[in-house]
C-alpha positions in Angstrom: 107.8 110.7 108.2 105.1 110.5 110.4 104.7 107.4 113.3 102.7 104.6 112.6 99.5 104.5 114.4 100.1 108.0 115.7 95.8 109.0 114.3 95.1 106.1 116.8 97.5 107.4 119.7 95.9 111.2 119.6 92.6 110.0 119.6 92.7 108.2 123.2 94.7 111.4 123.9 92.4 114.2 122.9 88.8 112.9 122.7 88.3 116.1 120.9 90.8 115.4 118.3 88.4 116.1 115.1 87.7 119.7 116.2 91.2 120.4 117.1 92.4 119.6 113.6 89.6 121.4 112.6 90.3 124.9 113.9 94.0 124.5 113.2 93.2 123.5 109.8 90.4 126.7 109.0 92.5 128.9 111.4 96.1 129.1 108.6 93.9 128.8 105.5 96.3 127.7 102.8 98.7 126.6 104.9 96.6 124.8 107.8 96.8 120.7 106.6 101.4 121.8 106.6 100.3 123.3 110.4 98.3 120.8 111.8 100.6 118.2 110.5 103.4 119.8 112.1 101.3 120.6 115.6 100.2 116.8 116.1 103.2 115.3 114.6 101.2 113.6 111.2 102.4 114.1 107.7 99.7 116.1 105.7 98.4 113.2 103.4 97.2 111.9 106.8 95.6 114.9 107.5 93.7 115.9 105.0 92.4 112.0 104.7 91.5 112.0 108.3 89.2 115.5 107.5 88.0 113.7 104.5 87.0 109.9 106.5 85.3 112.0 109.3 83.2 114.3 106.2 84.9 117.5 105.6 85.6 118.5 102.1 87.6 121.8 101.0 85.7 124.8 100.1 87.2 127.8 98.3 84.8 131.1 98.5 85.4 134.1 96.5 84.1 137.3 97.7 83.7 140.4 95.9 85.9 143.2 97.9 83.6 146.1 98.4 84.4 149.4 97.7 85.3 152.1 100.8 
């Protein structure tokens, strides 16, 4: 269960704290909100409403593979 306040406590701790949950979040994909809870010690509810408070939303792009 993650600390109480803890959103609050990494913020005076890492000014950057937005971007860093940003690129931990976009670097694993499907499993980055699970990583970036673990890494800054948050459950992953509170991330994913701390990316959607500061204006990030989930985007899922398909691609069509091309042929080699």
């Amino acid at each position: 269960m993650a600390k109480r306040f803890r959103v609050r406590e990494l913020e005076e701790l890492y000014p950057d704290l937005e971007q860093r949950i940003v690129h931990v979040v976009n670097q694993y994909n499907g499993e980055g909100q699970k990583i970036a809870a673990e890494i800054f010690g948050l459950s992953q509810p509170t991330v994913c409403n701390y990316l959607k408070a500061n204006g990030y939303k989930r985007v899922v792009r398909y691609e069509k593979e091309r042929a080699s």
